[in-house]
mmCIF file of the N, C-alpha and C atoms, coordinates in Angstrom:
data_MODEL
# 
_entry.id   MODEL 
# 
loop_
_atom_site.group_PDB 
_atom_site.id 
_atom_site.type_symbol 
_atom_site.label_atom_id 
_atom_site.label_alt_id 
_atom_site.label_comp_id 
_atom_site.label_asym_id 
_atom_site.label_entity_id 
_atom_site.label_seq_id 
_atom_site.pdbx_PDB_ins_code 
_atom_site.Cartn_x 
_atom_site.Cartn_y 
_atom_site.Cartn_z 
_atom_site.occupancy 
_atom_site.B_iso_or_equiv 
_atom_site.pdbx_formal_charge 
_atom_site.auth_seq_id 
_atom_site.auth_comp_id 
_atom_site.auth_asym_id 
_atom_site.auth_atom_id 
_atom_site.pdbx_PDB_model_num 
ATOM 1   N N  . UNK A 1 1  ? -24.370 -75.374 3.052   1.00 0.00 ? 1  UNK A N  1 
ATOM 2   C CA . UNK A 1 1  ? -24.300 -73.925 2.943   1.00 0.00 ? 1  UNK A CA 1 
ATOM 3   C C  . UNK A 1 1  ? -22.946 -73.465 3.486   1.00 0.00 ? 1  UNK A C  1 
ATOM 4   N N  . UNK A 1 2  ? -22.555 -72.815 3.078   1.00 0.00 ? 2  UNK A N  1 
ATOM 5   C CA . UNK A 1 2  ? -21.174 -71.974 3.268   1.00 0.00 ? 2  UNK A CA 1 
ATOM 6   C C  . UNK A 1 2  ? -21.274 -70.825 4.016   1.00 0.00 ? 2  UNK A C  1 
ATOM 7   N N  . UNK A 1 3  ? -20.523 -70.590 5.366   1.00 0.00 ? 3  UNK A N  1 
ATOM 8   C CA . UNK A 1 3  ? -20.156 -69.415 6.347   1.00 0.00 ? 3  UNK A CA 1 
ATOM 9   C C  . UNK A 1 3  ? -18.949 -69.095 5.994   1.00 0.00 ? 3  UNK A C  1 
ATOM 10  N N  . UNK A 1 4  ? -19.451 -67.156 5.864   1.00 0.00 ? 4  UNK A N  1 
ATOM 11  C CA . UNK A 1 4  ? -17.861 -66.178 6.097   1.00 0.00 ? 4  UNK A CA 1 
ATOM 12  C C  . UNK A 1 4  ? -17.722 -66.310 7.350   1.00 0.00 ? 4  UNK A C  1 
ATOM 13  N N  . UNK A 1 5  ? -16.230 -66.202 7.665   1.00 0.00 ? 5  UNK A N  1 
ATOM 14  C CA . UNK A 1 5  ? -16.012 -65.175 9.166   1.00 0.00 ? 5  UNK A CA 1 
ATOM 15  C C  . UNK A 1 5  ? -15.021 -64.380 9.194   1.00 0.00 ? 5  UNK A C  1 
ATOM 16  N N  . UNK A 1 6  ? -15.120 -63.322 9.559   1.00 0.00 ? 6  UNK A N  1 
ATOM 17  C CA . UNK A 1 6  ? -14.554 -62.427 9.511   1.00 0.00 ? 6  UNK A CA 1 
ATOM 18  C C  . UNK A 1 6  ? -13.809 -62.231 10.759  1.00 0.00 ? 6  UNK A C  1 
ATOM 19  N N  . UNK A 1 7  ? -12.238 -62.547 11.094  1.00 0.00 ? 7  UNK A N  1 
ATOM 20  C CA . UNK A 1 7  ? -11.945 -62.518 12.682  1.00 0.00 ? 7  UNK A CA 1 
ATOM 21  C C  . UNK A 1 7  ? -11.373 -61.821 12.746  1.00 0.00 ? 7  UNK A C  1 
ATOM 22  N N  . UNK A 1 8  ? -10.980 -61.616 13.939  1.00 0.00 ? 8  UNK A N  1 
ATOM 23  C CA . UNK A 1 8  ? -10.366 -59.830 14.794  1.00 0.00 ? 8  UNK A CA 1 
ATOM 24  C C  . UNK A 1 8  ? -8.840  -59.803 14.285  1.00 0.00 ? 8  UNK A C  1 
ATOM 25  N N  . UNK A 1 9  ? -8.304  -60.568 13.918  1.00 0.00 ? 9  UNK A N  1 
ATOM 26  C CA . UNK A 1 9  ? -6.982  -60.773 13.126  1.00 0.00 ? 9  UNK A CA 1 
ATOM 27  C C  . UNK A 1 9  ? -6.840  -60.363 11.278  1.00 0.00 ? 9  UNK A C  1 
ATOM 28  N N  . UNK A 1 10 ? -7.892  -60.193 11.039  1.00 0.00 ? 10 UNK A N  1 
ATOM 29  C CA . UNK A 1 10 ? -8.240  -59.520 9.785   1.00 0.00 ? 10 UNK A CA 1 
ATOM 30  C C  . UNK A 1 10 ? -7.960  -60.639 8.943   1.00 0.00 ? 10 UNK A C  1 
ATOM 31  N N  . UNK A 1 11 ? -7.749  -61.697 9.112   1.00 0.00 ? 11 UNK A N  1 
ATOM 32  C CA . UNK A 1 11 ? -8.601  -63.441 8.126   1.00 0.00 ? 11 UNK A CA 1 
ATOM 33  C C  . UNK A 1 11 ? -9.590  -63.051 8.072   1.00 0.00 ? 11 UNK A C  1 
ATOM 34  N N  . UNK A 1 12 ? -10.207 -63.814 6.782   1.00 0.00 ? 12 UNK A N  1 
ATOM 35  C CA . UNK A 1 12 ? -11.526 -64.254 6.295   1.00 0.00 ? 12 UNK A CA 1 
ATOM 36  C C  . UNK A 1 12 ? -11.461 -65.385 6.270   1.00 0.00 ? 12 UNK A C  1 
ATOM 37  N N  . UNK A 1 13 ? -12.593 -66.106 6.584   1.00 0.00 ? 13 UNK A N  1 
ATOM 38  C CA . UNK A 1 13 ? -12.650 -67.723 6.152   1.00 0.00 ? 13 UNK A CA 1 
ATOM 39  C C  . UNK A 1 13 ? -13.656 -67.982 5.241   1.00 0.00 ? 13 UNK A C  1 
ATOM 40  N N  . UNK A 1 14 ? -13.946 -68.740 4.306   1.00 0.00 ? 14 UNK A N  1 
ATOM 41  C CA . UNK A 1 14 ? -15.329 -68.969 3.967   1.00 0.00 ? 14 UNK A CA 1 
ATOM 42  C C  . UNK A 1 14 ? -14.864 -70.983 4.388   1.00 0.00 ? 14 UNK A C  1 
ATOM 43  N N  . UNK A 1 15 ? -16.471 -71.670 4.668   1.00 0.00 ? 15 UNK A N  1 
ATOM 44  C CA . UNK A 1 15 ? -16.229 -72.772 4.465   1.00 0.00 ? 15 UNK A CA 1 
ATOM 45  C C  . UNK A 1 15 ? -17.895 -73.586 5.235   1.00 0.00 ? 15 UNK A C  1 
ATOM 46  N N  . UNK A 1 16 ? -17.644 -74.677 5.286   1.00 0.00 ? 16 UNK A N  1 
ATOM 47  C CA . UNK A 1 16 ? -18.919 -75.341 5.544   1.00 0.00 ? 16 UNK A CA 1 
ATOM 48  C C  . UNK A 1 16 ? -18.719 -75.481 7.087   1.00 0.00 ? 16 UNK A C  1 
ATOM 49  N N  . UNK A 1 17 ? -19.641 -74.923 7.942   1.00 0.00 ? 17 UNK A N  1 
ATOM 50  C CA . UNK A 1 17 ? -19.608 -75.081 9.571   1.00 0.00 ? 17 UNK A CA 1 
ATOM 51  C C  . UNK A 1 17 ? -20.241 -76.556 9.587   1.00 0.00 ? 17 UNK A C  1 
ATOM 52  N N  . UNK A 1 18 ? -19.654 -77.628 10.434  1.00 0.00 ? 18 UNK A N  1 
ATOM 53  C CA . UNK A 1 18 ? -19.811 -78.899 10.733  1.00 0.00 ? 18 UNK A CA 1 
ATOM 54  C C  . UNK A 1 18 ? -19.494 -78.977 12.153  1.00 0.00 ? 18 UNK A C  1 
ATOM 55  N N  . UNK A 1 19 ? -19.553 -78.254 13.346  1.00 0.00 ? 19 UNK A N  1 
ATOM 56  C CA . UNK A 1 19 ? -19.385 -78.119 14.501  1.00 0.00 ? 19 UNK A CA 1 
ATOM 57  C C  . UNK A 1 19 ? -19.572 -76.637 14.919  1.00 0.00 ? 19 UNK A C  1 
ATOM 58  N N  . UNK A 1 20 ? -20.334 -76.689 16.651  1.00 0.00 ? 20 UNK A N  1 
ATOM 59  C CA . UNK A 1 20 ? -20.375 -75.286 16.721  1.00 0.00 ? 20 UNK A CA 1 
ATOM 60  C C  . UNK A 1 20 ? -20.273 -75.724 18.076  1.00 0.00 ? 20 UNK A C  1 
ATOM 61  N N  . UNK A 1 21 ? -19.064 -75.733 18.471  1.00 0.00 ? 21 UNK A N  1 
ATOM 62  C CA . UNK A 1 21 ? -18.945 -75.868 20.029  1.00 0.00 ? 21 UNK A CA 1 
ATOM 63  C C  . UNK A 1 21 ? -19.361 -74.746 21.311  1.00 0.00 ? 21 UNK A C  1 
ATOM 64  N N  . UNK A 1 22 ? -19.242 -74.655 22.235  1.00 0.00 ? 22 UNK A N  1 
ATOM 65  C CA . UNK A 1 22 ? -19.417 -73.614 22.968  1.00 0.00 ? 22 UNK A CA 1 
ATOM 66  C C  . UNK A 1 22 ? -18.262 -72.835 22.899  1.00 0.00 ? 22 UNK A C  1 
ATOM 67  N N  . UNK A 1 23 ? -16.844 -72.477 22.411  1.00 0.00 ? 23 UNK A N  1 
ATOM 68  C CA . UNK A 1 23 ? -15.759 -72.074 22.448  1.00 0.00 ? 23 UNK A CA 1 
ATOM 69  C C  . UNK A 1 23 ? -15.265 -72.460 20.761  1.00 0.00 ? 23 UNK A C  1 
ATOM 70  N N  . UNK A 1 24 ? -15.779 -72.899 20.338  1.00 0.00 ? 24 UNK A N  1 
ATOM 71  C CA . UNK A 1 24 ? -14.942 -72.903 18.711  1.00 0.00 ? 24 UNK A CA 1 
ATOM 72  C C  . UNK A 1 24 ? -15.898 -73.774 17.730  1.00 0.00 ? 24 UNK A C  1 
ATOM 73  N N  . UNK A 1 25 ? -15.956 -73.493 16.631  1.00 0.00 ? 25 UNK A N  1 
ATOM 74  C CA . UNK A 1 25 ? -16.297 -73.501 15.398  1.00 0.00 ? 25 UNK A CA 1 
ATOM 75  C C  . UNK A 1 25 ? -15.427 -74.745 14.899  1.00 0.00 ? 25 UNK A C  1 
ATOM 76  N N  . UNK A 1 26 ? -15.795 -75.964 13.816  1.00 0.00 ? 26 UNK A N  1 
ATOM 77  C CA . UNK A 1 26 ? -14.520 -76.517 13.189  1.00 0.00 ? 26 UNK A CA 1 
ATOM 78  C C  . UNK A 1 26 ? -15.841 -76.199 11.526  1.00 0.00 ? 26 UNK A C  1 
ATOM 79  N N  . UNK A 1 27 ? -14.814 -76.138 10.639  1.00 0.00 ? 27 UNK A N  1 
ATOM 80  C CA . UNK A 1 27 ? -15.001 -75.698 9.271   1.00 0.00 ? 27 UNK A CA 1 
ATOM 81  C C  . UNK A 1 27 ? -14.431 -76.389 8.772   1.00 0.00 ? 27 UNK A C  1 
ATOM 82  N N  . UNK A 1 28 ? -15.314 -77.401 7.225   1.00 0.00 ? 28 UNK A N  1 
ATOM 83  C CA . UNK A 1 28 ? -14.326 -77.860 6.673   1.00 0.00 ? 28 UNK A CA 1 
ATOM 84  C C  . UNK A 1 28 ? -14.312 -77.763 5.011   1.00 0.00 ? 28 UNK A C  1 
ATOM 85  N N  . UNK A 1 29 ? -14.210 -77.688 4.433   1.00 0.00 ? 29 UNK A N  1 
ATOM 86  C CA . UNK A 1 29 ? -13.891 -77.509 2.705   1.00 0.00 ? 29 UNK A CA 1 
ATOM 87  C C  . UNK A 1 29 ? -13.551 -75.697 3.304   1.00 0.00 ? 29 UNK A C  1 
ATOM 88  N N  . UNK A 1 30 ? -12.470 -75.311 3.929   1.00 0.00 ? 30 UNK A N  1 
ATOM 89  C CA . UNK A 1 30 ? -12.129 -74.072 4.334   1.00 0.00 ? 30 UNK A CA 1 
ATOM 90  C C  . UNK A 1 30 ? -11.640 -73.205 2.941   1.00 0.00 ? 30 UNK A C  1 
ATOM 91  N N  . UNK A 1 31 ? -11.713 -71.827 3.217   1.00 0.00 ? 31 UNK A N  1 
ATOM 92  C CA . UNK A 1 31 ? -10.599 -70.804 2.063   1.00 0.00 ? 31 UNK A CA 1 
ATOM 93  C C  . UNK A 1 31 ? -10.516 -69.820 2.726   1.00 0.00 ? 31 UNK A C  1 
ATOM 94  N N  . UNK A 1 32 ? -9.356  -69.156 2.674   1.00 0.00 ? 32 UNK A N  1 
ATOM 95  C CA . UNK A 1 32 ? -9.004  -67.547 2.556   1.00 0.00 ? 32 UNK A CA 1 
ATOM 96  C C  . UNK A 1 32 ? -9.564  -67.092 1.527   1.00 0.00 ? 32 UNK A C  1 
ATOM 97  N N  . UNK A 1 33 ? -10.564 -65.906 1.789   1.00 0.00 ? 33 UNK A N  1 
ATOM 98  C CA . UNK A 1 33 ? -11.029 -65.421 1.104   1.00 0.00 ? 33 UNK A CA 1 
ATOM 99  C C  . UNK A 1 33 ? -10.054 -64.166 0.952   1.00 0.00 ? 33 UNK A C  1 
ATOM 100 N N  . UNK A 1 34 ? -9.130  -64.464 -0.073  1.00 0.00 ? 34 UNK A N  1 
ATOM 101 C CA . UNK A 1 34 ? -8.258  -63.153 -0.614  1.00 0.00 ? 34 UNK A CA 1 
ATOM 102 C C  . UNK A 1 34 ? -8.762  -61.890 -1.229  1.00 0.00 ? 34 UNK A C  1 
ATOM 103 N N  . UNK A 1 35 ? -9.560  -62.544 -2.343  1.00 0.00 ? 35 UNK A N  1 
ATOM 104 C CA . UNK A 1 35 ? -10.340 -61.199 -2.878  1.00 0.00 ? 35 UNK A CA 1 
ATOM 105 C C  . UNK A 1 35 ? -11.372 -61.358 -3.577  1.00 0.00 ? 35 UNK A C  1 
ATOM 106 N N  . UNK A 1 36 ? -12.381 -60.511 -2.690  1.00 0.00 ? 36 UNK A N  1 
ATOM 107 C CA . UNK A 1 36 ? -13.884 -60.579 -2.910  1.00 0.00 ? 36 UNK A CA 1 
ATOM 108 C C  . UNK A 1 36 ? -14.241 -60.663 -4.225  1.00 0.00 ? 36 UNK A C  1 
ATOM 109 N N  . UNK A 1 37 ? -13.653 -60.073 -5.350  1.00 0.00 ? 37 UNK A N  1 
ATOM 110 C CA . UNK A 1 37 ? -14.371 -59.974 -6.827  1.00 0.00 ? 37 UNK A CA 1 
ATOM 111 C C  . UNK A 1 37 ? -15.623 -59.485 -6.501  1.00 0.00 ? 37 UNK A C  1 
ATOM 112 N N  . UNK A 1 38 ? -16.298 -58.687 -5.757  1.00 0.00 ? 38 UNK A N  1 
ATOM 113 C CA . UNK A 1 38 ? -17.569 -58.249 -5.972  1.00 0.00 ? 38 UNK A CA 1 
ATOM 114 C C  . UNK A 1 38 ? -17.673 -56.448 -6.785  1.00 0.00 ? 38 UNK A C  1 
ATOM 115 N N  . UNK A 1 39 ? -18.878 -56.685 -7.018  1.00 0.00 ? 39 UNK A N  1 
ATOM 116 C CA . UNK A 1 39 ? -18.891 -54.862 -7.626  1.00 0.00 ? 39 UNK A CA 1 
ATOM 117 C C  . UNK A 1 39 ? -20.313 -54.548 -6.702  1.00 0.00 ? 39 UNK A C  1 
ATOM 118 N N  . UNK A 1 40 ? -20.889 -54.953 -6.481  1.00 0.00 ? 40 UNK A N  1 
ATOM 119 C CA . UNK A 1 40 ? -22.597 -55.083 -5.618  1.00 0.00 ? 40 UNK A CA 1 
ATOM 120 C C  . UNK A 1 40 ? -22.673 -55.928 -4.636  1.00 0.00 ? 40 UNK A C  1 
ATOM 121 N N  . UNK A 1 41 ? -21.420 -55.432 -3.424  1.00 0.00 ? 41 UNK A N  1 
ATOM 122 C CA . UNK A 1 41 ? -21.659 -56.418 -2.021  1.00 0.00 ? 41 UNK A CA 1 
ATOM 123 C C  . UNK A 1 41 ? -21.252 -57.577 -2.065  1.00 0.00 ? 41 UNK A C  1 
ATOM 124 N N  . UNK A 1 42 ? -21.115 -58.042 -0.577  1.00 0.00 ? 42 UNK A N  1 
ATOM 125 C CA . UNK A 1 42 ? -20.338 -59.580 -0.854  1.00 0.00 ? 42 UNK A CA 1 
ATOM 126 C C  . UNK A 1 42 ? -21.698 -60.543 -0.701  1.00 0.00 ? 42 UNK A C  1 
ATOM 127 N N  . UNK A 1 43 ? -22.864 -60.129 -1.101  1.00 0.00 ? 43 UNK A N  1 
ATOM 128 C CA . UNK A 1 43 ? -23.823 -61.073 -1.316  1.00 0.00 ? 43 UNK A CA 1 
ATOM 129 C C  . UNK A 1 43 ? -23.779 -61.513 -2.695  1.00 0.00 ? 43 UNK A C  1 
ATOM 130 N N  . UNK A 1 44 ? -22.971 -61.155 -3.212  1.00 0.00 ? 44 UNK A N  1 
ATOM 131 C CA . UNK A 1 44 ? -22.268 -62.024 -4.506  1.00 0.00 ? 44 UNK A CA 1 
ATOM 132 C C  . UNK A 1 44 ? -21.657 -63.239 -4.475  1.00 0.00 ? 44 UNK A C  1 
ATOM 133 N N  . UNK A 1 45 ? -20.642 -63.196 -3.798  1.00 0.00 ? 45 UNK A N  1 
ATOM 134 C CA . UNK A 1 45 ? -19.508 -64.031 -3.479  1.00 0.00 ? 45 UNK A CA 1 
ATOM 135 C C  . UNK A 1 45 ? -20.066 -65.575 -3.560  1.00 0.00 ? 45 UNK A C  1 
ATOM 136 N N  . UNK A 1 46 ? -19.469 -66.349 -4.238  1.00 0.00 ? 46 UNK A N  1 
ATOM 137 C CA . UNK A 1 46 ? -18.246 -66.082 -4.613  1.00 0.00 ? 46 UNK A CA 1 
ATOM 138 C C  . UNK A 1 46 ? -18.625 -65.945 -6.392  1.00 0.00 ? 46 UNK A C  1 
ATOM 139 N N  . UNK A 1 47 ? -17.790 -65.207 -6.963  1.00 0.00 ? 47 UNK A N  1 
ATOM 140 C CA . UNK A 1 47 ? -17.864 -64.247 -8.352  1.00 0.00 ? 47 UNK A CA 1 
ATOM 141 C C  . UNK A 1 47 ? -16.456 -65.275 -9.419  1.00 0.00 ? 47 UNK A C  1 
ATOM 142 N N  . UNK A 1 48 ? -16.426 -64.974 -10.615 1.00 0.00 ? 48 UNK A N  1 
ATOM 143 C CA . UNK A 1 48 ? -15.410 -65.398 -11.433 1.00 0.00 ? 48 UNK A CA 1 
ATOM 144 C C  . UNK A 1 48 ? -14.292 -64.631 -10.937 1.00 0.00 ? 48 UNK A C  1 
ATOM 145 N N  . UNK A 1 49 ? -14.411 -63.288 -10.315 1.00 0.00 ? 49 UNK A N  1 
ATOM 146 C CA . UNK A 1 49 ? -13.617 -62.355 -9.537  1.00 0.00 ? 49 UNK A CA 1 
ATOM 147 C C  . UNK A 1 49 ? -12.581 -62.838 -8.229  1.00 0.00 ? 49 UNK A C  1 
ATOM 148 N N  . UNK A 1 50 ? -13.438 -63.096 -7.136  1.00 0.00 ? 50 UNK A N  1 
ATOM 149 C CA . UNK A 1 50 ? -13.270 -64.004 -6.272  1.00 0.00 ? 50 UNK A CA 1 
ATOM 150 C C  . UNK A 1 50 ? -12.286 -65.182 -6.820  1.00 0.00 ? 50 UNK A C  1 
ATOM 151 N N  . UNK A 1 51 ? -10.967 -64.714 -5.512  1.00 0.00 ? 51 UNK A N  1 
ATOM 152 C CA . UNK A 1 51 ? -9.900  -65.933 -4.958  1.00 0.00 ? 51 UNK A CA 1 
ATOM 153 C C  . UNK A 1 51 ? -9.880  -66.228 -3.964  1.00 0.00 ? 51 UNK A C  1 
ATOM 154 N N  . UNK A 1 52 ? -10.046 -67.704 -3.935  1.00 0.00 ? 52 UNK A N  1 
ATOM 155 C CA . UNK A 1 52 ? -9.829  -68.549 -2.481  1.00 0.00 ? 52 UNK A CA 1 
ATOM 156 C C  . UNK A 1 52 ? -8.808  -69.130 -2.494  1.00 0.00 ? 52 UNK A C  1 
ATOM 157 N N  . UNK A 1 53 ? -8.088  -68.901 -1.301  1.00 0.00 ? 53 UNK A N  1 
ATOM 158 C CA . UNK A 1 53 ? -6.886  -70.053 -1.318  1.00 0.00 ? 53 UNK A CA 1 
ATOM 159 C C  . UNK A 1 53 ? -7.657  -71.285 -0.193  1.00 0.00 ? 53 UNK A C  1 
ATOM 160 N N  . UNK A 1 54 ? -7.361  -72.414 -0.873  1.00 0.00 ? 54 UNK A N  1 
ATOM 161 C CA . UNK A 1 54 ? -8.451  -73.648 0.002   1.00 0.00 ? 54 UNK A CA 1 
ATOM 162 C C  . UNK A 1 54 ? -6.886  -73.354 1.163   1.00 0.00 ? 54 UNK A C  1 
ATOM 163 N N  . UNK A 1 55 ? -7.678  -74.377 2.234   1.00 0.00 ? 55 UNK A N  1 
ATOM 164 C CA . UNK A 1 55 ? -6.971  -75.137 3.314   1.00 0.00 ? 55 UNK A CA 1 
ATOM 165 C C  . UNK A 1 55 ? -7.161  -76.925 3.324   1.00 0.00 ? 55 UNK A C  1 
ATOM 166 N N  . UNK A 1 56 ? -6.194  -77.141 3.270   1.00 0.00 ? 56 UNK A N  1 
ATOM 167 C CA . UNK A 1 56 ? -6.423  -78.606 3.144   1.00 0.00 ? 56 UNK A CA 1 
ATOM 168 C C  . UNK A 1 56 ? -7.023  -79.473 4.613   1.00 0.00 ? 56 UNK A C  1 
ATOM 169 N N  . UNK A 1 57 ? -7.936  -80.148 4.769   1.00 0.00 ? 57 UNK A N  1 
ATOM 170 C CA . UNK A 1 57 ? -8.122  -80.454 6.159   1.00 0.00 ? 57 UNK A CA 1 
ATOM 171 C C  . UNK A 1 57 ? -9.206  -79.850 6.524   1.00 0.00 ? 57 UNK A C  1 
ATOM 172 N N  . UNK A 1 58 ? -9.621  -79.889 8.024   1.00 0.00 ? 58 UNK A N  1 
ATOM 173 C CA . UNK A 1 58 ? -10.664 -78.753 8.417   1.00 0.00 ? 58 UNK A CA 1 
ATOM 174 C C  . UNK A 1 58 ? -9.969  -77.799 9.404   1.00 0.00 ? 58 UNK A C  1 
ATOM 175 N N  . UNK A 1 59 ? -10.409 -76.862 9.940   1.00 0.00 ? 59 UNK A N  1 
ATOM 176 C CA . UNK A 1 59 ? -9.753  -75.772 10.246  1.00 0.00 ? 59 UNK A CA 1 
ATOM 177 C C  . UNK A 1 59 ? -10.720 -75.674 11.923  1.00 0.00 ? 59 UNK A C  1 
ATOM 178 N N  . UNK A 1 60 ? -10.344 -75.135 12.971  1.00 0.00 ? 60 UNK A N  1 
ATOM 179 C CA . UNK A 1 60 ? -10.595 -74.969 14.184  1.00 0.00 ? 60 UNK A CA 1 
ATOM 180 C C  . UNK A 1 60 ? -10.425 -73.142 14.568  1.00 0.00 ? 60 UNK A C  1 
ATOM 181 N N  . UNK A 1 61 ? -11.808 -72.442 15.011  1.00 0.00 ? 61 UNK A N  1 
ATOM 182 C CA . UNK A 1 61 ? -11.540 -71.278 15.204  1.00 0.00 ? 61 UNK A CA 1 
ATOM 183 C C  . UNK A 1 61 ? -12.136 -70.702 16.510  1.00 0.00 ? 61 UNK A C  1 
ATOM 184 N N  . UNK A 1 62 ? -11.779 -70.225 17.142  1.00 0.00 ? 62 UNK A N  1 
ATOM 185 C CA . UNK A 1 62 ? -12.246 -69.532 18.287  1.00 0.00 ? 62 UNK A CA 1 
ATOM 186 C C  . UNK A 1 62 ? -13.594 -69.403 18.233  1.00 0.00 ? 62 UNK A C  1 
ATOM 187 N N  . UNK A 1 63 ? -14.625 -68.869 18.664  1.00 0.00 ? 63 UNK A N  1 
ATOM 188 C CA . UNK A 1 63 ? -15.327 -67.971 18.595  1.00 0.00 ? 63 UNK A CA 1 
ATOM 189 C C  . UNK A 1 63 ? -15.386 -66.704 19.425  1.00 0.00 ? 63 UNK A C  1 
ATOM 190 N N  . UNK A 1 64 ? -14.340 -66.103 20.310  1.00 0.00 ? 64 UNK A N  1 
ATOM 191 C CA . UNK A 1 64 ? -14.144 -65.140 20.957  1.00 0.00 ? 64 UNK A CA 1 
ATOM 192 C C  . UNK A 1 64 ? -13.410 -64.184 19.617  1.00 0.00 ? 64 UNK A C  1 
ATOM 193 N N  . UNK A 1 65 ? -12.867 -65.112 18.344  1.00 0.00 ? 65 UNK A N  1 
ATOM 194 C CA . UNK A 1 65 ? -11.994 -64.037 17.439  1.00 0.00 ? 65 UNK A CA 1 
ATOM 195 C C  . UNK A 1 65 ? -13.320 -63.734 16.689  1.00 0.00 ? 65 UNK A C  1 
ATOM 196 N N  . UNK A 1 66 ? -14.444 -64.294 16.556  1.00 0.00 ? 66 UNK A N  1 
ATOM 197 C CA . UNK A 1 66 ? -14.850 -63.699 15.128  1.00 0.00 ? 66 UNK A CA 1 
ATOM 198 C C  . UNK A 1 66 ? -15.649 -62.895 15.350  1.00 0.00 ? 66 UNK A C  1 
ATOM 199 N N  . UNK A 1 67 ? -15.258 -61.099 14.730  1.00 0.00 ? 67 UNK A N  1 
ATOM 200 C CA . UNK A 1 67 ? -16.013 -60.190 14.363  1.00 0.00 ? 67 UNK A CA 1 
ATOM 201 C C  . UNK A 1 67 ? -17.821 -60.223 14.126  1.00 0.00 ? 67 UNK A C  1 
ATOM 202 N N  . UNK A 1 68 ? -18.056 -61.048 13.064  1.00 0.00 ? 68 UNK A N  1 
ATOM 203 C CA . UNK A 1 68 ? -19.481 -61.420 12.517  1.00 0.00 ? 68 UNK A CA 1 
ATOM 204 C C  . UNK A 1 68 ? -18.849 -62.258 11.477  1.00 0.00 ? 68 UNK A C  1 
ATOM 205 N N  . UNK A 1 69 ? -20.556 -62.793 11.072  1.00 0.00 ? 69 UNK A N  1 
ATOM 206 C CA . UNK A 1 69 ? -19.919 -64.091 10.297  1.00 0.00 ? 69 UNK A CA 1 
ATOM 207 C C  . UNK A 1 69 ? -21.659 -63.828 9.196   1.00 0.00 ? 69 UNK A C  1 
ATOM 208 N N  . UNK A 1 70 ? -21.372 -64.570 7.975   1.00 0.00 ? 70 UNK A N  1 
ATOM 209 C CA . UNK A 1 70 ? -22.968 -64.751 7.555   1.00 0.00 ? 70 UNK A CA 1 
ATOM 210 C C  . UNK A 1 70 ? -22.718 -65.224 6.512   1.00 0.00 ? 70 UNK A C  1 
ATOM 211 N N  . UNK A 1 71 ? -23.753 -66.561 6.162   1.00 0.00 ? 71 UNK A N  1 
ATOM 212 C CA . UNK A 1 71 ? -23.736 -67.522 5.279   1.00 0.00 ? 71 UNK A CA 1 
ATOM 213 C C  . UNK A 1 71 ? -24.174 -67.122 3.319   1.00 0.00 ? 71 UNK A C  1 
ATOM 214 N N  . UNK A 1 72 ? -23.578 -67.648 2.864   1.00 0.00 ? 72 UNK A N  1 
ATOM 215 C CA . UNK A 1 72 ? -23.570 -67.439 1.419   1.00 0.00 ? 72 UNK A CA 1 
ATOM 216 C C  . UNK A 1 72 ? -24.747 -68.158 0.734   1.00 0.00 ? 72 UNK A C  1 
ATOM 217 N N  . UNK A 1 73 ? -25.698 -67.612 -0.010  1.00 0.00 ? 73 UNK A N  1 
ATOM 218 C CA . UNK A 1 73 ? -26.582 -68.818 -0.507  1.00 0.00 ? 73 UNK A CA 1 
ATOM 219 C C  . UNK A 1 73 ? -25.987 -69.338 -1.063  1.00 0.00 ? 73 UNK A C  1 
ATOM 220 N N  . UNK A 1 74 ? -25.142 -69.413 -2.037  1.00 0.00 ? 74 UNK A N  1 
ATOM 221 C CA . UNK A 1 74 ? -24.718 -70.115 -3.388  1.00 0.00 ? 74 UNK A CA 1 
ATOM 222 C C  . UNK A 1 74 ? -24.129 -71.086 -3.023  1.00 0.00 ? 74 UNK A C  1 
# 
């Protein structure tokens, strides 16, 4: 299953959570979620609309930065 996060730096991430440390998150098949493509909420996402730019690797994030976060069914 795939997690957004939304952090206080105004990134989006989408990607698969595979660690949830007490201080950071690691994510890996990561993207910038550039642009939502939604018309009815981002419980769409991701849409033919929707651009991700991947990250190659897995990615390491705070959890003091992230705003809220919530998983995608699709």
């Amino acid at each position: 299953m795939k997690t957004v996060f939304v952090l206080s730096n105004s990134w989006v991430l989408m990607g698969e959570v595979y660690f949830r440390g007490p201080r950071t998150y690691r994510i890996r098949y990561a993207s910038v979620v550039r642009r939502w493509g939604t018309s009815n909420g981002v419980g769409e996402i991701p849409t033919k609309l929707t651009i991700l730019d991947s990250i190659p690797g897995s990615v390491t994030i705070e959890r003091a930065r992230v705003l809220f976060s919530f998983d995608v069914p699709k």
